[in-house]
Every structure is written in structure tokens, then in C-alpha cells.
MOPAC internal coordinates of N, CA, C and O (Angstrom, degrees):
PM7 1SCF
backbone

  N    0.0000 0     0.00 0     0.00 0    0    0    0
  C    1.4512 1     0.00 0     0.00 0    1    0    0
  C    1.5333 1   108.52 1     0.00 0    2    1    0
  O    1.2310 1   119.43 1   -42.06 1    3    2    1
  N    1.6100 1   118.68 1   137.94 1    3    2    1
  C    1.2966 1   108.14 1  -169.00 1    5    3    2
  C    1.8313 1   104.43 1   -76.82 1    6    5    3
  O    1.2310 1   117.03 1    -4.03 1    7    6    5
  N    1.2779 1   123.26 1   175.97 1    7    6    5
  C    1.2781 1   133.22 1  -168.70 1    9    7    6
  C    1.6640 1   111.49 1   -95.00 1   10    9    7
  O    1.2310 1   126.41 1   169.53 1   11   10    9
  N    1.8146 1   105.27 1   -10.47 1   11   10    9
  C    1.5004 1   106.72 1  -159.77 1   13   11   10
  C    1.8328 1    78.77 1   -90.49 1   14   13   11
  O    1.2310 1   124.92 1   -16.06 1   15   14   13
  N    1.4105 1   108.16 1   163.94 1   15   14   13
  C    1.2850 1   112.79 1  -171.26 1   17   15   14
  C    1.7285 1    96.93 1  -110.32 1   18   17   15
  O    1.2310 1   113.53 1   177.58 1   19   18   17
  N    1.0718 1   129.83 1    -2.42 1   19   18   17
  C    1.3169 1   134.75 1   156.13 1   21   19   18
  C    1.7145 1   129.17 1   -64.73 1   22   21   19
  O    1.2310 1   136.23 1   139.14 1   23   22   21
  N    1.8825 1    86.18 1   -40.86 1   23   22   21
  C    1.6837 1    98.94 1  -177.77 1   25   23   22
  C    1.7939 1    96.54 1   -86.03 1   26   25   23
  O    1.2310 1   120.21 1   165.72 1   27   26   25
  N    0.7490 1   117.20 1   -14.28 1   27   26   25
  C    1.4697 1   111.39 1  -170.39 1   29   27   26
  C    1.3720 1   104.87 1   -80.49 1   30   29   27
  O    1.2310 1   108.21 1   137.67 1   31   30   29
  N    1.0920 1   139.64 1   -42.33 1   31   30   29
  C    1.7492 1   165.21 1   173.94 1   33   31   30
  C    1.7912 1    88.94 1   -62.79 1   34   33   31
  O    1.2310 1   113.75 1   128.09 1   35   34   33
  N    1.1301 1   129.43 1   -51.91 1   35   34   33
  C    1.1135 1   124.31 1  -146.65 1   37   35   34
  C    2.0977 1    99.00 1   -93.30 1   38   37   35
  O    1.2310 1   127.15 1   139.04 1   39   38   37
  N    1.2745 1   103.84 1   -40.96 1   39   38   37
  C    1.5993 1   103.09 1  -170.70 1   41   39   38
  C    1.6572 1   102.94 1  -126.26 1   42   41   39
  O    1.2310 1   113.23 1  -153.47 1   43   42   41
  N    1.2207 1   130.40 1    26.53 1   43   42   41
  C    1.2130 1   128.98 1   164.97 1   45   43   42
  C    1.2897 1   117.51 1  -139.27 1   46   45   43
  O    1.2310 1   117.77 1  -162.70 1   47   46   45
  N    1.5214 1   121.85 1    17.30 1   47   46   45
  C    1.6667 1    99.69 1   164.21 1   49   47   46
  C    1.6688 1    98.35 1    87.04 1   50   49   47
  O    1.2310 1   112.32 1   179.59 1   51   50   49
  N    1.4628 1   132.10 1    -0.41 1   51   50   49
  C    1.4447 1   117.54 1  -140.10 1   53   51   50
  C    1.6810 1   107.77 1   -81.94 1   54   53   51
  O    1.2310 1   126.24 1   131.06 1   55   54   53
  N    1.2144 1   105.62 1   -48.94 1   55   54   53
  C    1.5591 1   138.87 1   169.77 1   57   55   54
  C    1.5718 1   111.16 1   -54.38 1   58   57   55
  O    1.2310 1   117.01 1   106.35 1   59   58   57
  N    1.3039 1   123.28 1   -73.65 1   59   58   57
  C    1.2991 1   144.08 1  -173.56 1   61   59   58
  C    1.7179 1   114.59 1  -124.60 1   62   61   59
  O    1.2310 1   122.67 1    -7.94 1   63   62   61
  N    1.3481 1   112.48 1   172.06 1   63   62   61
  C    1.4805 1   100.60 1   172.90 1   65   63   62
  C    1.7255 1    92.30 1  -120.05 1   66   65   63
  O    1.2310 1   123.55 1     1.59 1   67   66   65
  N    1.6865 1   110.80 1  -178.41 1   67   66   65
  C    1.3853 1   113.73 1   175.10 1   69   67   66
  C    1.4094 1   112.77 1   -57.86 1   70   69   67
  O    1.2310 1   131.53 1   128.93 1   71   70   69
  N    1.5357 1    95.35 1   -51.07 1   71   70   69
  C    1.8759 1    92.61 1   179.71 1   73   71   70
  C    1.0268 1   122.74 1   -85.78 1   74   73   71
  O    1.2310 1   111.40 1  -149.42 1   75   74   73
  N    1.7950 1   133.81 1    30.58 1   75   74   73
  C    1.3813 1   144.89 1   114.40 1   77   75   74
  C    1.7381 1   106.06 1   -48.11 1   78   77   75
  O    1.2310 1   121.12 1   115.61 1   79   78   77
  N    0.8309 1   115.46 1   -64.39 1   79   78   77
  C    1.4535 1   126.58 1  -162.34 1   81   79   78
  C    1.6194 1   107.45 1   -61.99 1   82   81   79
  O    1.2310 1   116.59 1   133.18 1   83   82   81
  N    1.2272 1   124.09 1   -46.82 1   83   82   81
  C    1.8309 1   135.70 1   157.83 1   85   83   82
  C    1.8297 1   113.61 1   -59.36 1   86   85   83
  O    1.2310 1   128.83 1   144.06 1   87   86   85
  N    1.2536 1   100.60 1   -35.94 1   87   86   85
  C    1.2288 1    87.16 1   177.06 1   89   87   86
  C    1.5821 1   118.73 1   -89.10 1   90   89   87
  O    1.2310 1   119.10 1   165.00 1   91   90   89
  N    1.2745 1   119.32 1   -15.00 1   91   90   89
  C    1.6605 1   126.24 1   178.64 1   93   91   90
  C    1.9827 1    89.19 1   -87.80 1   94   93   91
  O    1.2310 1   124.30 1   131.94 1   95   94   93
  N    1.2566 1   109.35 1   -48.06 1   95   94   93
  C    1.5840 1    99.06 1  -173.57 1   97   95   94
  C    1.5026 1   104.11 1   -63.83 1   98   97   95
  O    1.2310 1   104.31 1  -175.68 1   99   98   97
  N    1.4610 1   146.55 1     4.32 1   99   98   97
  C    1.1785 1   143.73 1   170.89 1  101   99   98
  C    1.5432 1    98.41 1   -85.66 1  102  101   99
  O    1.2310 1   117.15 1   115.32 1  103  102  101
  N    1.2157 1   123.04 1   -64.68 1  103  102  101
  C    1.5121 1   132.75 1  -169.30 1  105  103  102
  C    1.5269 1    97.49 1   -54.13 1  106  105  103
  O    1.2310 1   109.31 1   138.85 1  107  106  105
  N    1.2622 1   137.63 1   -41.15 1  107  106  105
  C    1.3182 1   132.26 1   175.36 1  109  107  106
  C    1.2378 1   126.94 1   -69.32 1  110  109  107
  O    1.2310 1   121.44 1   139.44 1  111  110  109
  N    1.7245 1   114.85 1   -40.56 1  111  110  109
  C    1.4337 1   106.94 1   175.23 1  113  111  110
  C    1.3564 1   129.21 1   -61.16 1  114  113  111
  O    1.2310 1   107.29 1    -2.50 1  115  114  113
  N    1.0674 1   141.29 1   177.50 1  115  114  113
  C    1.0562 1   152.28 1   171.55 1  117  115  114
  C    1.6896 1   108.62 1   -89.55 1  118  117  115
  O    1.2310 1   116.67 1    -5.59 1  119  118  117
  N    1.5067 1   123.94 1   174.41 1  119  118  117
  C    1.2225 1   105.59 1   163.23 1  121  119  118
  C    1.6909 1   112.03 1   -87.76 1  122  121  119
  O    1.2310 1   127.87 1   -28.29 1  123  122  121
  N    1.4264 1   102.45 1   151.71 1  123  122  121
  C    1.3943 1   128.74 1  -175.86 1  125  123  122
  C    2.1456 1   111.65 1    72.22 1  126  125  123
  O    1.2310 1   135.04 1  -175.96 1  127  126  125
  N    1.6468 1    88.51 1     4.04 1  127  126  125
  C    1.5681 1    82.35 1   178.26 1  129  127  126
  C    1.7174 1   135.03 1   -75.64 1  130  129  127
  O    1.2310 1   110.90 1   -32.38 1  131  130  129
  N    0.9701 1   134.72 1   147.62 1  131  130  129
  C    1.2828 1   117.88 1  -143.34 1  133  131  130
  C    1.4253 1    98.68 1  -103.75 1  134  133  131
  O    1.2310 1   115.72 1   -29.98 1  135  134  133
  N    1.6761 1   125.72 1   150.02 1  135  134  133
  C    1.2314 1   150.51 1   176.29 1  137  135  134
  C    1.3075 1   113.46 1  -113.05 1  138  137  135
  O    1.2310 1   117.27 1   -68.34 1  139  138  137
  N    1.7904 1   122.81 1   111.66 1  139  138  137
  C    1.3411 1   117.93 1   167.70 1  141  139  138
  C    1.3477 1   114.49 1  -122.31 1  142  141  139
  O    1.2310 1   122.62 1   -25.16 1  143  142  141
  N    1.1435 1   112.58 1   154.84 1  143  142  141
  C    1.8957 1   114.43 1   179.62 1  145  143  142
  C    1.6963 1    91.05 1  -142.56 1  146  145  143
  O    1.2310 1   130.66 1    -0.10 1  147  146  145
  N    1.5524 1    97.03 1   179.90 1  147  146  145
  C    1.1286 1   124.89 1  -148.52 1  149  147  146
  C    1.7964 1    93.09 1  -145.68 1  150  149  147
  O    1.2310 1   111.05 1   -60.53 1  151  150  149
  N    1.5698 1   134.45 1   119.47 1  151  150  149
  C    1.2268 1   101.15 1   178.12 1  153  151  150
  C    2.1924 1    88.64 1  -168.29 1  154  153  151
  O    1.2310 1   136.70 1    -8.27 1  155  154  153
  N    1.0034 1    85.27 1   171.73 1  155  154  153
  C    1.5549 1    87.06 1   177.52 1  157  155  154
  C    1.9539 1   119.47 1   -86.57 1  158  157  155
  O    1.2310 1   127.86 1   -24.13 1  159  158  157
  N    1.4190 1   102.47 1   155.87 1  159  158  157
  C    1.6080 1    94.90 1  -145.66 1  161  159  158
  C    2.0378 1    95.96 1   -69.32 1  162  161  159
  O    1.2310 1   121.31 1   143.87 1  163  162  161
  N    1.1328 1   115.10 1   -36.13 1  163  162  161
  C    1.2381 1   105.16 1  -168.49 1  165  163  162
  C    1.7096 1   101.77 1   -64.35 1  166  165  163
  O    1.2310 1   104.21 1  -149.43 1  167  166  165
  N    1.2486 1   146.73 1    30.57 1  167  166  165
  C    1.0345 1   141.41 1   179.65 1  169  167  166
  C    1.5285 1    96.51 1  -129.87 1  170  169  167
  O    1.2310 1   112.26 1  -169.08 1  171  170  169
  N    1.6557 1   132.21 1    10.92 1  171  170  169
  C    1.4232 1   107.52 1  -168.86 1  173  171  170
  C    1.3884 1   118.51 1   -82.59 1  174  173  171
  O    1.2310 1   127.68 1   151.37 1  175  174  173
  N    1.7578 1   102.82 1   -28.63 1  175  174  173
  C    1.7625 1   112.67 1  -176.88 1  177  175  174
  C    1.5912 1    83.67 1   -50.63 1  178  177  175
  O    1.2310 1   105.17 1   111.31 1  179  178  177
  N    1.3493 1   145.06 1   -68.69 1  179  178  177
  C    1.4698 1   138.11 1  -129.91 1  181  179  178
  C    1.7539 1    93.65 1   -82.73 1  182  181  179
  O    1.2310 1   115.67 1   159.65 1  183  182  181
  N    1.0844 1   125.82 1   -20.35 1  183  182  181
  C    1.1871 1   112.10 1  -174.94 1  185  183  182
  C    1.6675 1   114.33 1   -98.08 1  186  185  183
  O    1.2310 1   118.87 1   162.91 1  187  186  185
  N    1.1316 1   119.77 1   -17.09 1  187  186  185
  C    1.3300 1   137.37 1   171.14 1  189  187  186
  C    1.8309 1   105.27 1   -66.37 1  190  189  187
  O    1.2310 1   129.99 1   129.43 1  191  190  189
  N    1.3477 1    98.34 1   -50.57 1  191  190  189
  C    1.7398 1   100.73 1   178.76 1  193  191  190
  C    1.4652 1   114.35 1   -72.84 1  194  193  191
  O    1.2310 1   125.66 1   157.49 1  195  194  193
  N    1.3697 1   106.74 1   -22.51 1  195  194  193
  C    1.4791 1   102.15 1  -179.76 1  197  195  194
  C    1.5158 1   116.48 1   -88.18 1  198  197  195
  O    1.2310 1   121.75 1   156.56 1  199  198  197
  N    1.4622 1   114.26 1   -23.44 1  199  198  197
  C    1.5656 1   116.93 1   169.71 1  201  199  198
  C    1.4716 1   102.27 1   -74.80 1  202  201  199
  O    1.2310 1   102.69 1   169.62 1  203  202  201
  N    0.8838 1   149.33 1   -10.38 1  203  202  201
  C    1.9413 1   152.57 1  -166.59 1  205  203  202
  C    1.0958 1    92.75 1   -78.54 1  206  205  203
  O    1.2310 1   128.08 1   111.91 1  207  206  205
  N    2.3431 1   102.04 1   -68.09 1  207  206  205
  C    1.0089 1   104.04 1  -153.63 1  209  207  206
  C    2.2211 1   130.39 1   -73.72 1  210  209  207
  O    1.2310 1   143.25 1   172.61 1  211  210  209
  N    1.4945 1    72.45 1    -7.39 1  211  210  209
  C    1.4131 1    96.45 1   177.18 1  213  211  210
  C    1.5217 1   112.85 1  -111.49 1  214  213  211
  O    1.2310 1   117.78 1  -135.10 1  215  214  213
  N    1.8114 1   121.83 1    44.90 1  215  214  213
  C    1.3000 1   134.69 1   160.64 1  217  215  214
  C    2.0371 1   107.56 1    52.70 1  218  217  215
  O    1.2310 1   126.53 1  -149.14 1  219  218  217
  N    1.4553 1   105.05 1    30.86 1  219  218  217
  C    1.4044 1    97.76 1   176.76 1  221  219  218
  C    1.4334 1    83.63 1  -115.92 1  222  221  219
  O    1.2310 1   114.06 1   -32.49 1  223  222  221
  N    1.5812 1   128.86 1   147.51 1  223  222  221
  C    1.1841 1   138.97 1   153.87 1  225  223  222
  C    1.5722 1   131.83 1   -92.30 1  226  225  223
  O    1.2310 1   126.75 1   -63.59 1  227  226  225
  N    0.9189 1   104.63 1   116.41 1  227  226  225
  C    1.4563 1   113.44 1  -179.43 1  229  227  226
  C    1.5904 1   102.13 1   -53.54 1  230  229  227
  O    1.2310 1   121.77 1   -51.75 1  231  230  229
  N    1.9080 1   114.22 1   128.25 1  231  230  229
  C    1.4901 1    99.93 1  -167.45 1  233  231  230
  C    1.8426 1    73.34 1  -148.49 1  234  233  231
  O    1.2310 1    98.12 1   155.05 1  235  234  233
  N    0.8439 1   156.72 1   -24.95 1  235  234  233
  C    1.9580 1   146.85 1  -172.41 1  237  235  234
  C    1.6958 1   104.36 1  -137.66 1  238  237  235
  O    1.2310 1   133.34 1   -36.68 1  239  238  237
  N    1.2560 1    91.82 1   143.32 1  239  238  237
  C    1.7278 1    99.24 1   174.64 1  241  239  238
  C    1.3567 1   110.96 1  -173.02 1  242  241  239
  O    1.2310 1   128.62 1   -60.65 1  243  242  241
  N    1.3542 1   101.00 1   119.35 1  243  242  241
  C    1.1549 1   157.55 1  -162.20 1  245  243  242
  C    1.9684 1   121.57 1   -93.60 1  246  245  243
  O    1.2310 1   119.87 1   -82.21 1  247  246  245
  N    1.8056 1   117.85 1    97.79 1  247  246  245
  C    1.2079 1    77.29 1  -159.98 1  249  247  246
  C    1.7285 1    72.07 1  -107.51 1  250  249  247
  O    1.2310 1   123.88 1     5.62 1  251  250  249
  N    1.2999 1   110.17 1  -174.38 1  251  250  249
  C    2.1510 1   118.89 1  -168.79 1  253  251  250
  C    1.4519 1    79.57 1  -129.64 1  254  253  251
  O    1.2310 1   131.62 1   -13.39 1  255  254  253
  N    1.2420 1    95.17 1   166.61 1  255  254  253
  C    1.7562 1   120.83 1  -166.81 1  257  255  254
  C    1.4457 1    96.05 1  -154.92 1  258  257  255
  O    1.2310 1   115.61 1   -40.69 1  259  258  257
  N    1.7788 1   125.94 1   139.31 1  259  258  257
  C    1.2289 1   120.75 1   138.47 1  261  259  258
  C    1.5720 1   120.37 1   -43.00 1  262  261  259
  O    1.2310 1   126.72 1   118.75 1  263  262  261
  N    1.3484 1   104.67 1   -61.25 1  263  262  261
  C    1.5942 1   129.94 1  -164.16 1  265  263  262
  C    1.5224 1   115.93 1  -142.04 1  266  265  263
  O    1.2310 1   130.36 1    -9.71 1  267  266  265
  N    0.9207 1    97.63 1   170.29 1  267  266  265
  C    1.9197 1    98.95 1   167.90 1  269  267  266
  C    1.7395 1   130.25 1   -83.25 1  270  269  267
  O    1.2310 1   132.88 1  -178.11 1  271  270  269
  N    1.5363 1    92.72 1     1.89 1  271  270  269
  C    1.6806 1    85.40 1   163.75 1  273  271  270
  C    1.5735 1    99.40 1  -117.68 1  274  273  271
  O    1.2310 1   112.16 1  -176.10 1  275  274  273
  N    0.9688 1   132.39 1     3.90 1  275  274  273
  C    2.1024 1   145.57 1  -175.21 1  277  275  274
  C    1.8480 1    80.86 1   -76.48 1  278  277  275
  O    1.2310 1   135.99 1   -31.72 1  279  278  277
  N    1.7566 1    86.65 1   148.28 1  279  278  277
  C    1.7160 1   106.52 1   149.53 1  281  279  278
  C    1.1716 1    94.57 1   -91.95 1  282  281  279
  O    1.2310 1   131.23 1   -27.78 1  283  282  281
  N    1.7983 1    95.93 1   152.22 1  283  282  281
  C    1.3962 1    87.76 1   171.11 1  285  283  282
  C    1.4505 1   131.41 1   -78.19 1  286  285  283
  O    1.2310 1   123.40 1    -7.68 1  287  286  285
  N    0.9468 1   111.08 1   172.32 1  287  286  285
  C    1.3678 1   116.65 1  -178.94 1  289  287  286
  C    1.6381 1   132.16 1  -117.77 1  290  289  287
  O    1.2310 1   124.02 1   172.98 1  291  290  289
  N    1.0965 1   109.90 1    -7.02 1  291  290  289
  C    1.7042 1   108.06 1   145.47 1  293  291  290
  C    1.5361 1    99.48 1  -146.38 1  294  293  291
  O    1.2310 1   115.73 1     5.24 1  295  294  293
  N    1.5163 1   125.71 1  -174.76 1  295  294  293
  C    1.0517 1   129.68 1   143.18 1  297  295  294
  C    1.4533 1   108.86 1  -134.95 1  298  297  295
  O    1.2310 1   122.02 1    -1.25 1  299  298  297
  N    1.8420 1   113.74 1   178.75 1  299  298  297
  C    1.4113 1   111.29 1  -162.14 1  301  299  298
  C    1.5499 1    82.06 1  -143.49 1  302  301  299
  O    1.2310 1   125.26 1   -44.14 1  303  302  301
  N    1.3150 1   107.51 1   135.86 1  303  302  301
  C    1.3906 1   135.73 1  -151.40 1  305  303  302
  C    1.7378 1   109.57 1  -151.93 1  306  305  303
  O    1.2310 1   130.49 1   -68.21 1  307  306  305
  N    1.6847 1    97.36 1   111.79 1  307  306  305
  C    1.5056 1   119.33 1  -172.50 1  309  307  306
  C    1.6663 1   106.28 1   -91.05 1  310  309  307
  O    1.2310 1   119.73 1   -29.09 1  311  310  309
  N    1.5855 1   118.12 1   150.91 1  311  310  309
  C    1.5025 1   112.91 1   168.47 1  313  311  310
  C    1.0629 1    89.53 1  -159.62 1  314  313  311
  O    1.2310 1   122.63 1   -16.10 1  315  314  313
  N    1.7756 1   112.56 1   163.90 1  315  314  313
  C    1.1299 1   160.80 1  -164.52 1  317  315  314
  C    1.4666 1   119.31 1  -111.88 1  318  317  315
  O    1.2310 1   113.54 1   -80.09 1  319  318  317
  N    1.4751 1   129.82 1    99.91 1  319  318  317
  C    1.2157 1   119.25 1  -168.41 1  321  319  318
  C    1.9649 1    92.96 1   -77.93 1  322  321  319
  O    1.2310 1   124.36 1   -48.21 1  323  322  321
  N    1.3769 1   109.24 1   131.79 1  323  322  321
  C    1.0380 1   112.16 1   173.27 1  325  323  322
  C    1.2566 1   119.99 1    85.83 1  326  325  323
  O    1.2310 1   111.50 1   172.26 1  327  326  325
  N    1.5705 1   133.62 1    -7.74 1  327  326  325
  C    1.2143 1   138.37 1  -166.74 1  329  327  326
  C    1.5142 1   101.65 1   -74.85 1  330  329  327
  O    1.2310 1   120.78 1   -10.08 1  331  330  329
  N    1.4309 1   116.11 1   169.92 1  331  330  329
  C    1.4657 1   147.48 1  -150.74 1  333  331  330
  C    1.7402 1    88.95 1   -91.88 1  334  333  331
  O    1.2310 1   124.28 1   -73.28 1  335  334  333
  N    1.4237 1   109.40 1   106.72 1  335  334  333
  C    1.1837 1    95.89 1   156.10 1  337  335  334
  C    1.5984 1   140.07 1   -49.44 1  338  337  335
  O    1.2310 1   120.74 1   -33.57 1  339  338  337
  N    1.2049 1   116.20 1   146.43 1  339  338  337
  C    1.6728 1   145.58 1  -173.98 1  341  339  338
  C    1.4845 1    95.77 1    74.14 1  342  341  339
  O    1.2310 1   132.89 1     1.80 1  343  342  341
  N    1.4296 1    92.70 1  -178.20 1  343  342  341
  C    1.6907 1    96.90 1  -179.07 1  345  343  342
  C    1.3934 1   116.42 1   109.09 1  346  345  343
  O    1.2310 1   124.22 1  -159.82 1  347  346  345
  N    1.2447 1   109.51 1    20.18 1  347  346  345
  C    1.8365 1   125.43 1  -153.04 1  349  347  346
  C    1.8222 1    92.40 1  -104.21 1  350  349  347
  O    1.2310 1   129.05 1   -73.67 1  351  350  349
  N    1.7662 1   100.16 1   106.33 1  351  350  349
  C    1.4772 1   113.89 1  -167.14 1  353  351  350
  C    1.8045 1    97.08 1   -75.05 1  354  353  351
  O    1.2310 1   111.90 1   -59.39 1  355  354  353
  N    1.0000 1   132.87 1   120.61 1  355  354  353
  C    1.6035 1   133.04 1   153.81 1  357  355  354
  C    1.6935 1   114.46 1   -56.95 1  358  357  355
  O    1.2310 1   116.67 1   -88.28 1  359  358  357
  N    1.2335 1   123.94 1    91.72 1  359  358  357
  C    1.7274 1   109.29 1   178.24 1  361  359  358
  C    1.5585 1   127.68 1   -83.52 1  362  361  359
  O    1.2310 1   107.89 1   -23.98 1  363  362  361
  N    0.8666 1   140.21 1   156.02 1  363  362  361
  C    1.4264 1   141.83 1  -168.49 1  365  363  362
  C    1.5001 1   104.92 1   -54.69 1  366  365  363
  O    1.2310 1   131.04 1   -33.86 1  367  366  365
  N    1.4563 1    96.29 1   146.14 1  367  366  365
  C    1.5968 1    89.16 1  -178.13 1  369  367  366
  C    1.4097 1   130.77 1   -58.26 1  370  369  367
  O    1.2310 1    98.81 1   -24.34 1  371  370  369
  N    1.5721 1   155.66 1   155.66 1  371  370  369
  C    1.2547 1   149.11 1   177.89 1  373  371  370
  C    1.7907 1    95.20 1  -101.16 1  374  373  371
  O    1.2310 1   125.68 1   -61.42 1  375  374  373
  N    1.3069 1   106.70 1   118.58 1  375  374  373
  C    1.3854 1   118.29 1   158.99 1  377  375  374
  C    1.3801 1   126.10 1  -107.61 1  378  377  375
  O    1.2310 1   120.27 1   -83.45 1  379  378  377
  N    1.0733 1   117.09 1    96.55 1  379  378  377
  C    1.5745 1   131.53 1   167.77 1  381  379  378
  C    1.3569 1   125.63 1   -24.93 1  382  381  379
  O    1.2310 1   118.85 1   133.57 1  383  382  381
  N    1.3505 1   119.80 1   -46.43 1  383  382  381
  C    1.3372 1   139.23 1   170.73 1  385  383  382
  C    1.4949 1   131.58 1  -131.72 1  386  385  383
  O    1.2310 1   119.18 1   -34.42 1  387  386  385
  N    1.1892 1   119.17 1   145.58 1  387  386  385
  C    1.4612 1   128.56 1  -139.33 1  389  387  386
  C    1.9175 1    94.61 1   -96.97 1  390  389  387
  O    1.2310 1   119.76 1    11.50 1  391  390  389
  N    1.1775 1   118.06 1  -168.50 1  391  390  389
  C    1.3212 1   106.30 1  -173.61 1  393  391  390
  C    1.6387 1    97.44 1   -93.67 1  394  393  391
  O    1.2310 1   109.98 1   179.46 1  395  394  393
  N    1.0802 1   136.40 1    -0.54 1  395  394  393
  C    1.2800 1   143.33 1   142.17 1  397  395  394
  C    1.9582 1   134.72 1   -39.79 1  398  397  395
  O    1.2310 1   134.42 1   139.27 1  399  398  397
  N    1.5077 1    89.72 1   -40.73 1  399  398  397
  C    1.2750 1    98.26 1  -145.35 1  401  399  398
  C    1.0566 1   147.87 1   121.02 1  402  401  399
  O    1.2310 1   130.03 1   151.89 1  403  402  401
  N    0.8976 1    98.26 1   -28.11 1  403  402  401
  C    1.6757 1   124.47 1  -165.58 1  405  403  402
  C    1.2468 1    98.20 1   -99.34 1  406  405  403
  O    1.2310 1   115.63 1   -22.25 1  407  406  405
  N    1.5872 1   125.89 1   157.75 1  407  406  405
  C    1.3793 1   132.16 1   162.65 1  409  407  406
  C    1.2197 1   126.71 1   -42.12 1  410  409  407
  O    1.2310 1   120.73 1   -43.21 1  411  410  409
  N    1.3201 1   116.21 1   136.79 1  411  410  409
  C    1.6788 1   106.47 1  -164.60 1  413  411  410
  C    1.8088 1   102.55 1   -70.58 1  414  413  411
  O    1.2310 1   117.86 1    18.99 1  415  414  413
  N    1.4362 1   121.68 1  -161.01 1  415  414  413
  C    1.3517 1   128.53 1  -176.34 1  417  415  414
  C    1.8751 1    96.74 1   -85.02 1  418  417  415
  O    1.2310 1   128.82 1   127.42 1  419  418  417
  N    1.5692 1   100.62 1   -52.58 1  419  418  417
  C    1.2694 1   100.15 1  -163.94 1  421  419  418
  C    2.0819 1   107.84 1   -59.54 1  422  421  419
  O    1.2310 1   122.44 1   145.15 1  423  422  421
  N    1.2747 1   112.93 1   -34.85 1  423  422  421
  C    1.2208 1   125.08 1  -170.42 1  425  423  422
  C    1.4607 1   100.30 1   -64.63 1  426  425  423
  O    1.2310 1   121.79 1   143.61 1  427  426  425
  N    1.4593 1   114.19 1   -36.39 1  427  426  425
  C    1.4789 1   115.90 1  -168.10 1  429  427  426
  C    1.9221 1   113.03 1   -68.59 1  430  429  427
  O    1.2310 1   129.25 1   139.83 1  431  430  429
  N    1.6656 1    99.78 1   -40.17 1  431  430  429
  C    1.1764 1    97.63 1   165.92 1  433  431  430
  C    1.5896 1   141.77 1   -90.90 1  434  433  431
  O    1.2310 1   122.94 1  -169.10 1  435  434  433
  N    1.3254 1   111.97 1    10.90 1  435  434  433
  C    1.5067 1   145.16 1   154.00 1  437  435  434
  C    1.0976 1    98.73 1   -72.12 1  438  437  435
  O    1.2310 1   104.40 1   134.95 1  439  438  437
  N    1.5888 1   146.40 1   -45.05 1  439  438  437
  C    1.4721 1   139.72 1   159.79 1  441  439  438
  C    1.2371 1   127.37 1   -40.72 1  442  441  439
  O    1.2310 1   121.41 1   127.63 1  443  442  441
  N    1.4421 1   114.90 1   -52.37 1  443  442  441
  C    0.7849 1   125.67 1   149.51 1  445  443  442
  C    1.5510 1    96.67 1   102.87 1  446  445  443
  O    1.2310 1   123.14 1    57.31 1  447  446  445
  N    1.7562 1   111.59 1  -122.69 1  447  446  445
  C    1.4091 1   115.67 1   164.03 1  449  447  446
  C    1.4513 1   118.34 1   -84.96 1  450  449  447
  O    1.2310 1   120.53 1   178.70 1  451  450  449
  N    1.6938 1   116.59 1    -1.30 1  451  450  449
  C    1.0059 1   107.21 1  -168.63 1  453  451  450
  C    1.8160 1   108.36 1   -96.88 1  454  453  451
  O    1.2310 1   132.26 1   178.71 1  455  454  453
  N    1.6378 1    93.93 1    -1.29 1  455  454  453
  C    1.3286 1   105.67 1  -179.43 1  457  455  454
  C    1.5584 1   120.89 1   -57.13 1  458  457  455
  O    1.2310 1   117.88 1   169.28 1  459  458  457
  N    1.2287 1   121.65 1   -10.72 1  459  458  457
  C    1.8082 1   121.57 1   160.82 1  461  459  458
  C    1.1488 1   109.74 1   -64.96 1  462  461  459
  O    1.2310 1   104.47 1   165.09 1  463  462  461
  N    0.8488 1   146.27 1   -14.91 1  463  462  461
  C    1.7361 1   134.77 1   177.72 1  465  463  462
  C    1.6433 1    91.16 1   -86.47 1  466  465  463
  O    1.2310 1   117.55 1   102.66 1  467  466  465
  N    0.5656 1   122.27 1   -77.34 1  467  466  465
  C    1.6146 1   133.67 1  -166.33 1  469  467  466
  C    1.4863 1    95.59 1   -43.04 1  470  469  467
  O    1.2310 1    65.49 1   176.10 1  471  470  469
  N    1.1950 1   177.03 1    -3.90 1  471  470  469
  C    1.1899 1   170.23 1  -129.54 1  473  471  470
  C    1.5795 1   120.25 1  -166.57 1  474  473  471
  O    1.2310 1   120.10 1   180.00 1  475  474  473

């Protein structure tokens, strides 16, 4: 566990847990308003049960890649407070980096304008 008391809150659960965070993002949304996170893949069964169980529906998923021979390494996962169960789209993988090295095309234009630093 890191020692900074910021990183600990931030990547260990330390402060709150995820399904603190699904269950307050339920009470906040609106109906049909949408919930996205960002999280590492061995955590998706727990985050999938906790958006159900807390009336958000799992509806996009997203897995990230360093590269094309990398597992991935997080995915990013959309829900629906209240939405219609099933119907949960799988999207193409996001690869970060190209077979180069370099930032992939799609990553570059997710940069956007801020994509000159990065290059």
C-alpha cells in the first residue's frame, strides 16, 4: 500500500469502497442517467454485481490494452440507473499504443489538442 494518504484513498479502496461509490452514484443519478468508471479487469465480476445490485445496468464495456500482445489492463464500463436488463454492448478493444510504440491513432485523437505533448 502506498504511504501517500492521497494514493491510498485513490487506488486501494482506503477511504470508501467501489460499492460505496455505485451506491451514492445511484442516489445521485437521475433516472436513465448514466454511470461510468474506469477500473482494473480482475475487479469487473464485483463491479458488474454492484451496479445490478444497486439498480445501475451494465449497458458498454470497454476493455484498454497497452499493445496488441498486453492483457489488458483496465477496462471502462458505462451504466444506466434503472435501465432494462441485458443488452450489455462489448466494444472493440482501446489500444494505447500502436505496433510502434507510439500512441495509437485512436488515442491520438482522444488527445485531442492536447495531443502535442504526447508525441
Amino acid at each position: 500500500m502506498n504511504p501517500a494518504e492521497s494514493h491510498k484513498i485513490a487506488r486501494h479502496e482506503y477511504a470508501c469502497t467501489v460499492d460505496d461509490i455505485i451506491r451514492t452514484a445511484a442516489k445521485l443519478l437521475n433516472f436513465s442517467g448514466r454511470f461510468c468508471l474506469c477500473q482494473r479487469p480482475e475487479r469487473l465480476s464485483d463491479i458488474i454485481s454492484s451496479m445490478r445490485r444497486h439498480n445501475i445496468e451494465p449497458k458498454r464495456l470497454r476493455f484498454v490494452q497497452q499493445r496488441v500482445n498486453k492483457p489488458p489492463k483496465l477496462f471502462l464500463i458505462e451504466g444506466r440507473r434503472g435501465g432494462r436488463p441485458n443488452g450489455l454492448i462489448v466494444e472493440p478493444v482501446l489500444f494505447i499504443e500502436d505496433e510502434r510504440g507510439g500512441l495509437s491513432q485512436e488515442m491520438i485523437n482522444i488527445y485531442g489538442a492536447y495531443k502535442e505533448e504526447y508525441l
